[in-house]
LOFI-873561 format. One record per residue: residue number from 1; residue in three letters; x, y, z of N, C-alpha, C in turn. Coordinates in nm, 4 decimals, decimal comma. Example, Ala and Ser with C-alpha at 12.3 -4.5 7.8 and 13.67 -1.06 7.14 Angstrom:
REC   nr  rest     neast    nnorth       nup    caeast   canorth      caup     ceast    cnorth       cup
REC    1   ALA    1,3190   -0,5690    0,7800    1,2300   -0,4500    0,7800    1,3200   -0,3300    0,7800
REC    2   SER    1,2850   -0,2250    0,7080    1,3670   -0,1060    0,7140    1,2900    0,0030    0,7870
REM end
This chain:
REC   nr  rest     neast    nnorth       nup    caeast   canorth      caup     ceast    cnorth       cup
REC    1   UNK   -3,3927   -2,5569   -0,7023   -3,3746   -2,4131   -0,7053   -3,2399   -2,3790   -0,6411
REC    2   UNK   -3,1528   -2,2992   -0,6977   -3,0166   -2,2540   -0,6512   -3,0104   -2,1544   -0,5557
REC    3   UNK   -2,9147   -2,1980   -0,4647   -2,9059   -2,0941   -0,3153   -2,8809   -1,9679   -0,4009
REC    4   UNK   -2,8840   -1,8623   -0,3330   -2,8411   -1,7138   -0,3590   -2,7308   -1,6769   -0,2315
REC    5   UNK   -2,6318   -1,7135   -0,2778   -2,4944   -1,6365   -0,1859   -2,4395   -1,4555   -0,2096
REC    6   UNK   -2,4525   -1,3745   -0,0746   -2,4533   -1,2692   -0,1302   -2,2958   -1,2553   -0,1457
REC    7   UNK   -2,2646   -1,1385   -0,2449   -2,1006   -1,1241   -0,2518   -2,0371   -1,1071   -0,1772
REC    8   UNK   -1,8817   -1,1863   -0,2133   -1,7857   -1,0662   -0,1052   -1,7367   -0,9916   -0,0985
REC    9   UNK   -1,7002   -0,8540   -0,0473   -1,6575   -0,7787   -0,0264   -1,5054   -0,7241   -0,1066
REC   10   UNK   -1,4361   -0,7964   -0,0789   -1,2751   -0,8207   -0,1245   -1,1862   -0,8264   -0,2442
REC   11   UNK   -1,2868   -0,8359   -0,3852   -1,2362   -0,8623   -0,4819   -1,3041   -0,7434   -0,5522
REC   12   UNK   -1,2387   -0,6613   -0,6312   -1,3103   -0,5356   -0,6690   -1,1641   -0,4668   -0,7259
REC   13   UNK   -1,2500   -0,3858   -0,8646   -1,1568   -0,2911   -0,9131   -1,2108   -0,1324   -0,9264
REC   14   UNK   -1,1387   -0,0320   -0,9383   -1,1671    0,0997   -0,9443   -1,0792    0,1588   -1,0399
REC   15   UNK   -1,1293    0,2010   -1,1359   -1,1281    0,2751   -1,2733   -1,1602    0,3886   -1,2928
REC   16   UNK   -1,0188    0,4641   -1,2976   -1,0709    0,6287   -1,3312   -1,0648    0,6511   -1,4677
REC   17   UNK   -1,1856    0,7227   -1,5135   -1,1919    0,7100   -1,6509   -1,1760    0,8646   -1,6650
REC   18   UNK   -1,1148    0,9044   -1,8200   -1,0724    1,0171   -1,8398   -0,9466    1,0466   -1,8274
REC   19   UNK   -0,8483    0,9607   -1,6929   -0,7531    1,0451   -1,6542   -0,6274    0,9682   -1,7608
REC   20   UNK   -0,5348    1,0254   -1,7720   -0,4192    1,0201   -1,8829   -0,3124    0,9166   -1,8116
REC   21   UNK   -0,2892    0,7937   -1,8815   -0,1921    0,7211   -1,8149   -0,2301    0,5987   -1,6830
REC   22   UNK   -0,4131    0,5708   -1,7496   -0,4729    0,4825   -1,6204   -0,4366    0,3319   -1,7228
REC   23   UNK   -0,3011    0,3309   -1,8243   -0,2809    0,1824   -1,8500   -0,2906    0,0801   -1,7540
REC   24   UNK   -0,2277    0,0525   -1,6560   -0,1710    0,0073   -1,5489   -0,2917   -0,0315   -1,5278
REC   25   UNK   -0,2425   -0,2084   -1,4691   -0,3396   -0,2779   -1,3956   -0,3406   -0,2205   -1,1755
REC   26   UNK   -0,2404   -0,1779   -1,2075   -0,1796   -0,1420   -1,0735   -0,2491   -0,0316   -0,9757
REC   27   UNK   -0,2793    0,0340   -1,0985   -0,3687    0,1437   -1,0694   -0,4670    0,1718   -1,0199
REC   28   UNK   -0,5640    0,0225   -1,0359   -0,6681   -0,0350   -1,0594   -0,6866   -0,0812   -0,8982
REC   29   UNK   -0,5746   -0,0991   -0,8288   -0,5897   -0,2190   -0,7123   -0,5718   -0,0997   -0,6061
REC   30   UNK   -0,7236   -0,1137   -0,5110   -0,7252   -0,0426   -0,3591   -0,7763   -0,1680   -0,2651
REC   31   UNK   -0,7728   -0,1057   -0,1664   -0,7596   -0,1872   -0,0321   -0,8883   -0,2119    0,0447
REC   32   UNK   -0,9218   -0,0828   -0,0087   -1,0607   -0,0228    0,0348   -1,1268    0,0962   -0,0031
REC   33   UNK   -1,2201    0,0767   -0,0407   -1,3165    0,1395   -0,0918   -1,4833    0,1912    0,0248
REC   34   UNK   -1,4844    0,3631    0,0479   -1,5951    0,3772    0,1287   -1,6889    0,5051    0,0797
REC   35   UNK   -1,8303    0,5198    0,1283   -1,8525    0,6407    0,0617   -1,9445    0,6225   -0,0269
REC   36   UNK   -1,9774    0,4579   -0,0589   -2,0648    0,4446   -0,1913   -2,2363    0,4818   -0,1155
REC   37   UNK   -2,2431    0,5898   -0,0363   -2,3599    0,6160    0,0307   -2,4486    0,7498    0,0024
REC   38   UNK   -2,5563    0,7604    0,0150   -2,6388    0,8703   -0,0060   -2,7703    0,8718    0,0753
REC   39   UNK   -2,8596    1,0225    0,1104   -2,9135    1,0245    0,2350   -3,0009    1,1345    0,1703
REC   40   UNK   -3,0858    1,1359    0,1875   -3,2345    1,2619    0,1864   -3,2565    1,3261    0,2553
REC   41   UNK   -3,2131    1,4165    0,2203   -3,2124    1,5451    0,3453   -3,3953    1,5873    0,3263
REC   42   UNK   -3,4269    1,6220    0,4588   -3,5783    1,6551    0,4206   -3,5915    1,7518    0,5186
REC   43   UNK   -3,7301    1,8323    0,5008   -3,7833    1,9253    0,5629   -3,9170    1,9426    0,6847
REC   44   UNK   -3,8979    1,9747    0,8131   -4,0287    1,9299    0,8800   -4,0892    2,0821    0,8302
REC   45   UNK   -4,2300    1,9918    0,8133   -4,3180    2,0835    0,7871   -4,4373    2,0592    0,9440
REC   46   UNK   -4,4632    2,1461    0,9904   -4,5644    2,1017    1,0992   -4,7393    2,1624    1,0586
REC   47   UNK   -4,7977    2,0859    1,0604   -4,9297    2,1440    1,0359   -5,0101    2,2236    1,1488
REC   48   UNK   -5,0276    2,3184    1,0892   -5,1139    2,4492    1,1575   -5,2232    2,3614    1,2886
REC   49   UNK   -5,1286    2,4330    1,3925   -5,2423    2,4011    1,4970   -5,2116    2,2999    1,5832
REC   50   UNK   -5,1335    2,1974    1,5510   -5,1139    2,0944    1,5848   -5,0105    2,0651    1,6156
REC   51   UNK   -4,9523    2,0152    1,7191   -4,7827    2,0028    1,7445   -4,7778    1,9072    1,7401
REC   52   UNK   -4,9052    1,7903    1,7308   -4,7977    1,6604    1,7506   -4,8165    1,5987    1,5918
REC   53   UNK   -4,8293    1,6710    1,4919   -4,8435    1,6103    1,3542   -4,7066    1,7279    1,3320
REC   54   UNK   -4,5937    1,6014    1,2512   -4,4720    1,6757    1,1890   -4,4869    1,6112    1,0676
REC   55   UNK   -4,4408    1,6621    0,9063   -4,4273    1,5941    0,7878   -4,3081    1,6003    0,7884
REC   56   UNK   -4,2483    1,5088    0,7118   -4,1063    1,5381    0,6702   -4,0913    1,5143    0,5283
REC   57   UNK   -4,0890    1,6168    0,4393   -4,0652    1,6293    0,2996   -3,9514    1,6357    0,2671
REC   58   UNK   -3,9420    1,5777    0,1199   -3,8213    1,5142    0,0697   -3,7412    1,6895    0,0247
REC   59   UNK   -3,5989    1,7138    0,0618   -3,5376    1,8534   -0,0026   -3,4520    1,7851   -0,1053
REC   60   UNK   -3,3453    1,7455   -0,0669   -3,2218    1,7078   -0,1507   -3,1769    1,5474   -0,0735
REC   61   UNK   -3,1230    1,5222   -0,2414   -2,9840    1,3775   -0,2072   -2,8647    1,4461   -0,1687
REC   62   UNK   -2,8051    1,3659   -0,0508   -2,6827    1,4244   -0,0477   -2,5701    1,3538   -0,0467
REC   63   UNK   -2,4424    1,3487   -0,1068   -2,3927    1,2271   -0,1178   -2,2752    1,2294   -0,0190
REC   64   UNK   -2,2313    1,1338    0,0227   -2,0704    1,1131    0,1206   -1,9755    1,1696   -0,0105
REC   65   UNK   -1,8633    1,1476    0,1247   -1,6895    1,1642    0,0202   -1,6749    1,0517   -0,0383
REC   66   UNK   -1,6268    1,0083   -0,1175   -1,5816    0,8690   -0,1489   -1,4255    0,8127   -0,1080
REC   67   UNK   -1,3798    0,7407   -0,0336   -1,2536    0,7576    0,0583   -1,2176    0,5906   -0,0609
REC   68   UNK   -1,0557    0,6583   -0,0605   -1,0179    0,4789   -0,1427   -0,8378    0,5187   -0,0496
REC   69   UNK   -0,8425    0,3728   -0,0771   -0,6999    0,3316    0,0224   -0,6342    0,2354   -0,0435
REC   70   UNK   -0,4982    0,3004   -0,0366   -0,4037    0,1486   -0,1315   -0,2508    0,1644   -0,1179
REC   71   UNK   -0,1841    0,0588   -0,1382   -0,0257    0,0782   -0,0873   -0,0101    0,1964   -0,1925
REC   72   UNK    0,1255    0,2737   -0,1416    0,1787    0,3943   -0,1796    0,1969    0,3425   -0,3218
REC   73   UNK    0,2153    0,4377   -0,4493    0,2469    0,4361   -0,5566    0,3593    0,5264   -0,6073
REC   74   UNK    0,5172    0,4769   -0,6419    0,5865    0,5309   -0,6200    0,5167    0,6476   -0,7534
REC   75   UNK    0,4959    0,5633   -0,8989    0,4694    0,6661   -1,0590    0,3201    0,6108   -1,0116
REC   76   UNK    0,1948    0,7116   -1,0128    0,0577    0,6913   -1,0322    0,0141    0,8346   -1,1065
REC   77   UNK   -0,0737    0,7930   -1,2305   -0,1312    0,8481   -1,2934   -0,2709    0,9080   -1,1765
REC   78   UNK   -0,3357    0,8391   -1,1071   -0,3819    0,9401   -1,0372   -0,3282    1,0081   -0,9518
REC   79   UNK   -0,2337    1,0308   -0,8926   -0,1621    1,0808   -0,8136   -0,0974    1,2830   -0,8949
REC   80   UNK   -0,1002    1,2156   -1,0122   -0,0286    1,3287   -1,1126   -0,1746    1,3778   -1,1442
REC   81   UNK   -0,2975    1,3393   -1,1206   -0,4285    1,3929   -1,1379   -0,4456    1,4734   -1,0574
REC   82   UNK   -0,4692    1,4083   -0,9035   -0,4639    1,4941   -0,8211   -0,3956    1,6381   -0,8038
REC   83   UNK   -0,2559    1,5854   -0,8332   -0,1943    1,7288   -0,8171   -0,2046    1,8671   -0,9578
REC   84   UNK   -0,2416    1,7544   -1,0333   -0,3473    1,8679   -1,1665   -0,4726    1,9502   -1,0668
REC   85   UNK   -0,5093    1,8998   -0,9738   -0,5950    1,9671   -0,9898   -0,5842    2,0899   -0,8173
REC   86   UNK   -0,4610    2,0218   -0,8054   -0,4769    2,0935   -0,6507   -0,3691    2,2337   -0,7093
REC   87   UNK   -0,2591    2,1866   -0,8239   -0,2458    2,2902   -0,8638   -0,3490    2,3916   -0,9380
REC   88   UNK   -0,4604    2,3627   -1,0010   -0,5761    2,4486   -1,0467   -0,6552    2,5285   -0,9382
REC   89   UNK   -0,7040    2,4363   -0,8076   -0,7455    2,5200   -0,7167   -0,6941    2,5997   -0,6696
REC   90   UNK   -0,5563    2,5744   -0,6202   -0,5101    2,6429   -0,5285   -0,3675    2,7775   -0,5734
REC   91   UNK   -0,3801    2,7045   -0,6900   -0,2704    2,8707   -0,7750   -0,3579    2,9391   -0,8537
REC   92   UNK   -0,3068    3,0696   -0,9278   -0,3563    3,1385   -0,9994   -0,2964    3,0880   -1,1602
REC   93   UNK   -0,2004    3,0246   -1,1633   -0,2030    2,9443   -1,2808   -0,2819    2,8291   -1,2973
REC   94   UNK   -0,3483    2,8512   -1,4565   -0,4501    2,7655   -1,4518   -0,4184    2,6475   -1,5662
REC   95   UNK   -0,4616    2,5156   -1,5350   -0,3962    2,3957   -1,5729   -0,5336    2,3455   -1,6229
REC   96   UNK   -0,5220    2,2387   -1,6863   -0,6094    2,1571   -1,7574   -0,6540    2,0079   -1,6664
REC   97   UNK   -0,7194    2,0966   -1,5658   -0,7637    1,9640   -1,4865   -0,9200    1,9643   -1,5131
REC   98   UNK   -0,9541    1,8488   -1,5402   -1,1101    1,7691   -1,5521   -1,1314    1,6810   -1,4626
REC   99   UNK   -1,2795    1,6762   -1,3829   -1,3097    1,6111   -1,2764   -1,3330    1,4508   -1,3716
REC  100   UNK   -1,3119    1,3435   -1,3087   -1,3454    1,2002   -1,3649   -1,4189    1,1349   -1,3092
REC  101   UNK   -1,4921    1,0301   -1,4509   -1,5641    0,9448   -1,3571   -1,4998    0,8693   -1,2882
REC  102   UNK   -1,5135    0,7906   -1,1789   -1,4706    0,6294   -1,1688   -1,5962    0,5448   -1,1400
REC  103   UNK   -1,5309    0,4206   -1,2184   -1,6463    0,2776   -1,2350   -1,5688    0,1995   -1,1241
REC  104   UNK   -1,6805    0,1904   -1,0165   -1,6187    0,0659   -0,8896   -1,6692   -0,0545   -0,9633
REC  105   UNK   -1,6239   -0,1750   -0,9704   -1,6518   -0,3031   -1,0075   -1,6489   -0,3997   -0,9134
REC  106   UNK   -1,7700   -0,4480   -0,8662   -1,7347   -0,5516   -0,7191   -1,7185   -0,6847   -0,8868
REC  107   UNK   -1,6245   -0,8082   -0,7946   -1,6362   -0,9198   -0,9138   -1,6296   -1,0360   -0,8182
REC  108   UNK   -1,6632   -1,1649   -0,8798   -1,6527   -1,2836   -0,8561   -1,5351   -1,3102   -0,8578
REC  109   UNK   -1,5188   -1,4693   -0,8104   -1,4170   -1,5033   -0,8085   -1,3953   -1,5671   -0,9302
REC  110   UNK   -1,4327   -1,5718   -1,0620   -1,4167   -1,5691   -1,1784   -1,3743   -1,4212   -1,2877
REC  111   UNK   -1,3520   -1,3165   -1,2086   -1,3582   -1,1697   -1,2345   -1,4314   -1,1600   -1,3271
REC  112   UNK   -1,5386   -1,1678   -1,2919   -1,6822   -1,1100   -1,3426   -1,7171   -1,0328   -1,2726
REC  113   UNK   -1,8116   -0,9582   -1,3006   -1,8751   -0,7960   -1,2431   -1,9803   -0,8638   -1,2136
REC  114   UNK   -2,0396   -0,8285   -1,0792   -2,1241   -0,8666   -0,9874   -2,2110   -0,7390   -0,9680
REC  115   UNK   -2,1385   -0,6085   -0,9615   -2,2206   -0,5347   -0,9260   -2,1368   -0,4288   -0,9815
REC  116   UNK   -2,1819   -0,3029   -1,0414   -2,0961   -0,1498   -1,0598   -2,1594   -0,1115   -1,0675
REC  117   UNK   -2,0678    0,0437   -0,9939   -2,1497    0,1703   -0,9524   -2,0356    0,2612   -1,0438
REC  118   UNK   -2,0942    0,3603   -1,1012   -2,0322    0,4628   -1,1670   -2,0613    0,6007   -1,0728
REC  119   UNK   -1,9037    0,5928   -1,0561   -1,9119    0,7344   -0,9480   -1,8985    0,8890   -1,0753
REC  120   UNK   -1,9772    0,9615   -1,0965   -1,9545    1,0839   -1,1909   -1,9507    1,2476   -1,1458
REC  121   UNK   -1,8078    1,3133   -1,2102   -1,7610    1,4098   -1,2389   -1,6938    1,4385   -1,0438
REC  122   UNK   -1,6322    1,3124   -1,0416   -1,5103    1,3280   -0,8675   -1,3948    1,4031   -0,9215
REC  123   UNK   -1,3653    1,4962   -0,8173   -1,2416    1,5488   -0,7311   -1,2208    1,5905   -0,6165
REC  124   UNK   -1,0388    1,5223   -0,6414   -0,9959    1,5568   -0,4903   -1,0029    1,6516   -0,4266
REC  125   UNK   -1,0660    1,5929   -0,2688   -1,0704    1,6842   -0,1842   -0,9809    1,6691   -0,0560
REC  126   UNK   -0,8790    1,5569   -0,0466   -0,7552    1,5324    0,0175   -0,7002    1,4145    0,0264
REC  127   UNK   -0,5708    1,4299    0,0582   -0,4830    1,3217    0,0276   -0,3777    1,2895    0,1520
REC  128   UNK   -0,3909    1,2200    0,1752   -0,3178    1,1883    0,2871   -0,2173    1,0581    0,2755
REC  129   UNK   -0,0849    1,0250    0,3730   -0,0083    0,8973    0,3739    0,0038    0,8417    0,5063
REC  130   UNK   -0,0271    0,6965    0,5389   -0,0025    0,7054    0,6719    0,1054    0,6925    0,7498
REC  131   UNK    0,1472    0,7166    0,8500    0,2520    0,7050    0,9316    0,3557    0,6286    0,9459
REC  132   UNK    0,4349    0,7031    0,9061    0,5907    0,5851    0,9126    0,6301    0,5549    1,0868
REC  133   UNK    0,6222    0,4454    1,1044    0,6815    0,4198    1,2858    0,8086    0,2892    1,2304
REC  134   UNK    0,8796    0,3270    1,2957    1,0166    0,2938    1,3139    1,0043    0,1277    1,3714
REC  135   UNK    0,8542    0,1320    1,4639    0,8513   -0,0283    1,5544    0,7520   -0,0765    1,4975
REC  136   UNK    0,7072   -0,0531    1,3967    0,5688   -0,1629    1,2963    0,6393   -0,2258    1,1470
REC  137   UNK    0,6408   -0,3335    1,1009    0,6170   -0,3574    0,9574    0,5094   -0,3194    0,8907
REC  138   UNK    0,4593   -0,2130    0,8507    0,3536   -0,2032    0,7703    0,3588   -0,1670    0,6784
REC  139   UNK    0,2895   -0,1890    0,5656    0,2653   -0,1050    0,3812    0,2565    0,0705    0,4412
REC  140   UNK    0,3038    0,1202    0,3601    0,2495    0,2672    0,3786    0,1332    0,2562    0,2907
REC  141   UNK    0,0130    0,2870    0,3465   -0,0813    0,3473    0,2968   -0,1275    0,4719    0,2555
REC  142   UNK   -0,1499    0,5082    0,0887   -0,2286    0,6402    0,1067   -0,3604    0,6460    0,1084
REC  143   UNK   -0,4320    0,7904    0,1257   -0,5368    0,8032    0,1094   -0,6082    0,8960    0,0627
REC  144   UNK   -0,7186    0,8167   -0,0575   -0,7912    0,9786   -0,1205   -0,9084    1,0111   -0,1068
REC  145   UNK   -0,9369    1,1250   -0,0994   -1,0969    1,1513   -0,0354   -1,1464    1,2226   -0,1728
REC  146   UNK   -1,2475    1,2227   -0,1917   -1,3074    1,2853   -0,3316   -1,4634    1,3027   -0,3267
REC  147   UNK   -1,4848    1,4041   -0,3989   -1,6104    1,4640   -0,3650   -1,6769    1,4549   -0,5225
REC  148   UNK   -1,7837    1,4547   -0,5486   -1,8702    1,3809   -0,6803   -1,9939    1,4436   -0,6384
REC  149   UNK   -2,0368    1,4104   -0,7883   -2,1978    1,4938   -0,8101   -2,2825    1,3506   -0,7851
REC  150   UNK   -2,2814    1,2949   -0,7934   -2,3638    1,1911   -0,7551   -2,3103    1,0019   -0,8353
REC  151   UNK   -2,3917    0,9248   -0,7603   -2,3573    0,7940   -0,8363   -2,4685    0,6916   -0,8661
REC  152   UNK   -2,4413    0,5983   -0,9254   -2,5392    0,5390   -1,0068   -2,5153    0,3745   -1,0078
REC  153   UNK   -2,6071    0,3041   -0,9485   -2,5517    0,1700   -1,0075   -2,5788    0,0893   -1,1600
REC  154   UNK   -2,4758    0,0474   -1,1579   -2,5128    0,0082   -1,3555   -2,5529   -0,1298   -1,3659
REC  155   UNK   -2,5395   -0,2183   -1,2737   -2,5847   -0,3660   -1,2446   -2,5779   -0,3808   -1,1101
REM end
């Protein structure tokens, strides 16, 4: 009978689907990926009479941000998404921005799909770069936070 090794972590792609110009394998490559989480919000109900009996009934799923991290991109098609859509929120001119799915793909070290989750109908909810210091070698990192109706695993 064959061991069961669980995956690792490290090898994984992220695919925004919908958005215009996701050719690029480049596009594809983050650093890190967080957020693939969800939680049941519930309700105490206490029964008449009794204080030490509490129920807790199920209300709503509620889902995290989904946070992804990856060296700066000087041309990124999501990047020109984002700002589709931060120009839609935040002007009174209105642009043709659509929320997207993205498909996370954990893979083997054969790039095979091990596991995907389809994140559906995300947008940005901020963007950030990190800190240039004068006394570190580091990648500049950005970062995107995104908010979604819910997610699903597909394997």
């Amino acid at each position: 009978m064959p061991s069961y090794y669980p995956p690792t972590g490290f090898h994984f792609k992220v695919e925004f689907q919908g958005v215009s110009g996701m050719g690029t394998d480049t596009e594809q490559r983050f650093q890190d990926v967080s957020g693939l989480s969800f939680e049941i919000e519930t309700e105490p109900l206490r029964e008449g009479g009794e204080n030490r009996f509490e129920y807790k009934l199920p209300k709503r799923t509620k889902y995290s941000n989904l946070v992804l991290k990856r060296g700066l991109l000087t041309d990124s098609a999501i990047i020109d998404w984002m700002k589709s859509a931060m120009s839609t929120f935040y002007t009174v001119v209105v642009y043709d921005f659509k929320p997207a799915d993205i498909m996370i793909t954990l893979l083997d070290e054969a790039d095979e799909p091990v596991a995907i989750w389809n994140v559906v109908q995300a947008y940005p909810l901020k963007w950030s770069v990190s800190d240039f210091k004068s006394t570190e070698n580091a990648v500049v990192v950005e970062t995107m936070e995104l908010a979604y109706q819910y997610f699903e695993r597909k394997m």
